[in-house]
N, C-alpha and C positions, 0 to 999 in steps of 0.2 A: 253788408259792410264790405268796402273793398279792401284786399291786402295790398303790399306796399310791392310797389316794381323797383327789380333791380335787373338797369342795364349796363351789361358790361361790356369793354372793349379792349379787346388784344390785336395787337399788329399782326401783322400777317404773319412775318417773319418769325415770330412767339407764336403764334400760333400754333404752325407747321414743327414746335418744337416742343412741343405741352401734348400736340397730336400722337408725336412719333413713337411713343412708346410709354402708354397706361401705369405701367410700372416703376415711371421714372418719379421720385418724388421731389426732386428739384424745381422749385417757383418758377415762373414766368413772371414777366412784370404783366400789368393790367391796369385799366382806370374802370371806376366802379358808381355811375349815375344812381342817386336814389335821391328821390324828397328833393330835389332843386343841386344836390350836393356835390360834387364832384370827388372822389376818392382814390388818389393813388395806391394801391394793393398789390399783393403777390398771389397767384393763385396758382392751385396744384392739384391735381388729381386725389381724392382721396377712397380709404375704406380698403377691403379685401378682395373679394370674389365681385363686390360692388363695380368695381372696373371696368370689368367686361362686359358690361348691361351696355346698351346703346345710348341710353339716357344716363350721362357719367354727375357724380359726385364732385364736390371742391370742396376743398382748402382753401380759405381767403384770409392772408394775414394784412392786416394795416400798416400800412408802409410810412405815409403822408396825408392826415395824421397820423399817429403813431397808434392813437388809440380813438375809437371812434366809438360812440355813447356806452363808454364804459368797459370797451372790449378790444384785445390786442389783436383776438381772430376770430372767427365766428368757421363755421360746417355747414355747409350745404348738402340736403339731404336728395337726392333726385325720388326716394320711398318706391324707384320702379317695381318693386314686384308688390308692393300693399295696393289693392287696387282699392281702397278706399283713402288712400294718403293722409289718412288721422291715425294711426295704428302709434306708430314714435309718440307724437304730442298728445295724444290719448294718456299713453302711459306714462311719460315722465309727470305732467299735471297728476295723474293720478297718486304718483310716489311722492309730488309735494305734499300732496292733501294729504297725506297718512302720517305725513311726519318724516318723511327724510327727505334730506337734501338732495335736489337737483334739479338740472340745468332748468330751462327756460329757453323754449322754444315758440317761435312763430311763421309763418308759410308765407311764404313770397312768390311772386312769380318772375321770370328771369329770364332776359334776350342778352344773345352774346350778337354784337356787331349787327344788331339791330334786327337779328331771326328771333325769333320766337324758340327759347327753350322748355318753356311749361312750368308747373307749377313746383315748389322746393318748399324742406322744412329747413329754414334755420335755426341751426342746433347752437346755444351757447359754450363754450369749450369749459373745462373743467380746469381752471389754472390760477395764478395770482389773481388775477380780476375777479375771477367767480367769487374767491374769498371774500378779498375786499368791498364787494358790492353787499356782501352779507355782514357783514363788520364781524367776520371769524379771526380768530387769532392763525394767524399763518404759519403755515406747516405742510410738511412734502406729501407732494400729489401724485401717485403709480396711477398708471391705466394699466388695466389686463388687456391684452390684445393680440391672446389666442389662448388654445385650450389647456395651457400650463399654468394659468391662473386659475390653478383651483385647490388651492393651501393644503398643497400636500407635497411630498418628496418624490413622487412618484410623477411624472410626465404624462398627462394629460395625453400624450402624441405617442402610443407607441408602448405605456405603460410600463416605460426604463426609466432608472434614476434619471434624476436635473441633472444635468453637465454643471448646474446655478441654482440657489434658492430663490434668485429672483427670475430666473426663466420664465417667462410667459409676461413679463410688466416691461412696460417704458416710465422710466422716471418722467414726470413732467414739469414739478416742480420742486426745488430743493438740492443741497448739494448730493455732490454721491457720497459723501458719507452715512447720508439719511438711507440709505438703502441698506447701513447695519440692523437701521429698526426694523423694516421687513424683511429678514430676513432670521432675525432674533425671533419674530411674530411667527412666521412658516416652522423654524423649529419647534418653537413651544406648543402650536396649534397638535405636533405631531410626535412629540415624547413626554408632554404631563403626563403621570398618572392619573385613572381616573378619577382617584381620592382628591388630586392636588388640583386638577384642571379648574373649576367650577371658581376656586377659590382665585387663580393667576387670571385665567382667561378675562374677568372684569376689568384687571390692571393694563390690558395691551387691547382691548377691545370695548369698544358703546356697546355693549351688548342688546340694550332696547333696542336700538337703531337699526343694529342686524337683524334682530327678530321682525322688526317690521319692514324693513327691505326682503327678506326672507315671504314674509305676506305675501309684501306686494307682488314680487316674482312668478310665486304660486299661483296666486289668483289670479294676476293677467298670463299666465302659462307658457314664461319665454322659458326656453326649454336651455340657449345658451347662456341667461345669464347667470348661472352658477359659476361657469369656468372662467368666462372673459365678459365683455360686455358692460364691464362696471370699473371706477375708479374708488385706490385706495385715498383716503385724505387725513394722514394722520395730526392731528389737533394739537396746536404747538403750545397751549394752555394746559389741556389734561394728559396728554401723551398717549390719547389712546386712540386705535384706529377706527374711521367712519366709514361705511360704504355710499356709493354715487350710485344711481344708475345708468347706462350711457347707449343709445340705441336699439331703442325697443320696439322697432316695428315689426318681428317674428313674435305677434301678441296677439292678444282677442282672438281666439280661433285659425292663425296663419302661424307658418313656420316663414323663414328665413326665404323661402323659395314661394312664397305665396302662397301653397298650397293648404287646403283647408285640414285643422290635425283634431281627433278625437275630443270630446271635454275631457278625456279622465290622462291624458299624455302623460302630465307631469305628475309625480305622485304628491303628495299633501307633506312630508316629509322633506321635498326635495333634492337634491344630492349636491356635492362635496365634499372633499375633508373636512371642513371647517362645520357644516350646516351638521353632520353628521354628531360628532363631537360637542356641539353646542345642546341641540335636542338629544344626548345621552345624559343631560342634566336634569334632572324631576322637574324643579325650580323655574329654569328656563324653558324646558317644553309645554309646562301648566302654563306657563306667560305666553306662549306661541299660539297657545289656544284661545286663550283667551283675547289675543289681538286678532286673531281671524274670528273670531264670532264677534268683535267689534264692529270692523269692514263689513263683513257679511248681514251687518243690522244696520250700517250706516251709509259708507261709500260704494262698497259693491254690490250695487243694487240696478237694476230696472230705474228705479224712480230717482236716482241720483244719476246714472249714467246715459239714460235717453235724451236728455234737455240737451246735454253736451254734445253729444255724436251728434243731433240734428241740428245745431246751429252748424259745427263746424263745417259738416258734407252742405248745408243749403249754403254759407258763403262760398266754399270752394265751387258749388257746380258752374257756376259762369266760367272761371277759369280751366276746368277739365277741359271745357267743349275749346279753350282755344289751345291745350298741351297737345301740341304735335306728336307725342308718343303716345299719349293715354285718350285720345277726343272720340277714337273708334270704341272706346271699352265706356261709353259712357253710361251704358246697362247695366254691366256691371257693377259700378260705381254707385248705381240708384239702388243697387239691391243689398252692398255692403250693411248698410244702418241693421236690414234685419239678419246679418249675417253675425255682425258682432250682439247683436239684442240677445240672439237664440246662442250663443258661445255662453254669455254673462249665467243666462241663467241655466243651462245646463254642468256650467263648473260651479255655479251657487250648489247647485244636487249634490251634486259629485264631493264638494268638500265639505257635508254636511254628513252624509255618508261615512267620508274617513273620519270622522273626528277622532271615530271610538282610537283609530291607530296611534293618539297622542295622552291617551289618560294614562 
């Protein structure tokens, strides 16, 4: 099956100015060919450390239309250091099937001014649209986006008070007022008593929803999505908050830098303020358990997760051999499928192992 091209074009003059400095995140203008379409967009360099890869990341906002099948902007993922470039879409599919919410992504391939740039994940952005395509009740949307998102008083960077309760988040959607609610959420997560938490923490939290975002994390073994990595979405119906999960290709067996990391890295517990605090609850840790021995009889399995990795690596391989950054690693690439097979089930071991740490 082939995935959809998207060719893009920036003037010279935009170019040389989108070029000049990785760190600027001011838009260029662009037009954007797909499917017969023509698309006036803005696009921009996106992500962190991602920048300075050779193979750069974008920001694509919809200019003209405004909003284009259902979406104000979309993320282009370049996935350069996954050298199996399923690692993201792997795991966000995998946190749909479980039960929480998130994005929807699919892999394109993509020339700028008619070169060949290779293959990309387009990632859905976490915003009004995402809501609305879900017919959820809308309600303000925080990304964590560094290591201060991790619901504690305490600075992630350095291990000094916040300067801010909301330090480490960008509001994304919602006024700034909505930002008293997380910040109401960050105190309480860290002055309940332990008698009172079990009872509050339901009222300002899905607490299922954590728990099984929590799974999910664990079991695909992203080491940063505790602290950042995830968007909050608090629910403008029940008033409580949901977690997203949001760039997970440091998964199946790879960290952040590609390199290949231990099955037993993350522990079964996980970390954070919040995670810690949740599983100090009987209640809720007996329910944590019992959702990972769900997964681990249903979805994280060999027999649920091979069918998937080998469609996705057999459509991609035509396109690796034409990505101008990845066509040399195309060994590599052929040996991922058992790279993530032998990950799955050596963290199947490993988290069967810990169980005893949750009774």
């Amino acid at each position: 099956m082939s995935i959809p091209m998207y060719n893009l074009f920036i003037e010279p003059l935009d170019l040389n100015e989108l070029q000049r400095d990785v760190w600027i995140d001011d838009p260029v203008p662009a037009k954007l060919l797909t499917k017969g379409e023509k698309l006036d967009v803005d696009i921009a360099y996106r992500g962190s450390h991602i920048r300075e890869f050779k193979k750069k990341s974008y920001h694509i906002g919809f200019y003209k239309p405004a909003i284009y099948q259902g979406a104000r902007e979309i993320h282009l993922n370049a996935e350069y250091k996954d050298p199996s470039f399923i690692r993201n879409k792997l795991s966000l599919d995998f946190f749909s099937e479980v039960g929480c919410l998130s994005p929807t992504s699919k892999h394109v391939f993509l020339t700028l001014n008619g070169k060949a740039q290779g293959i990309y994940l387009e990632l859905e952005s976490v915003d009004q649209q995402f809501l609305m395509k879900r017919n959820l009740p809308l309600g303000a949307i925080f990304y964590a986006v560094n290591g201060d998102g991790n619901f504690s008083l305490l600075s992630g960077i350095g291990k000094k008070t916040k300067a801010s309760l909301t330090s480490g988040y960008e509001r994304k959607y919602g006024s700034k007022q909505t930002e008293t609610d997380l910040e109401e959420m960050i105190i309480r997560i860290n002055t309940l008593s332990r008698a009172d938490f079990n009872k509050e923490i339901i009222r300002i939290l899905d607490v299922e929803k954590y728990l099984r975002w929590l799974a999910g994390v664990v079991l695909t073994q992203n080491y940063d999505g505790f602290v950042h990595n995830y968007a909050l979405y608090r629910n403008g119906a029940t008033g409580r908050f949901e977690i997203i999960p949001w760039d997970y290709d440091a998964t199946w067996g790879r960290d952040v830098h590609g390199r290949l990391l231990g099955s037993d890295f993350v522990p079964i517990t996980g970390f954070n303020t919040l995670t810690a605090r949740i599983l100090d609850v009987d209640s809720f840790r007996r329910r944590y358990q019992q959702i990972l021995r769900e997964m681990l009889n249903t979805t994280f399995t060999l027999e649920q997760m091979n069918p998937k990795i080998e469609r996705l690596v057999n459509n991609l391989r035509p396109y690796v051999l034409r990505d101008p950054y990845k066509k040399h690693a195309i060994e590599k690439f052929d040996q991922e499928p058992t790279v993530i097979a032998e990950f799955i089930e050596k963290r199947r071991r490993f988290i069967k192992e810990q169980m005893y740490k949750l009774e």
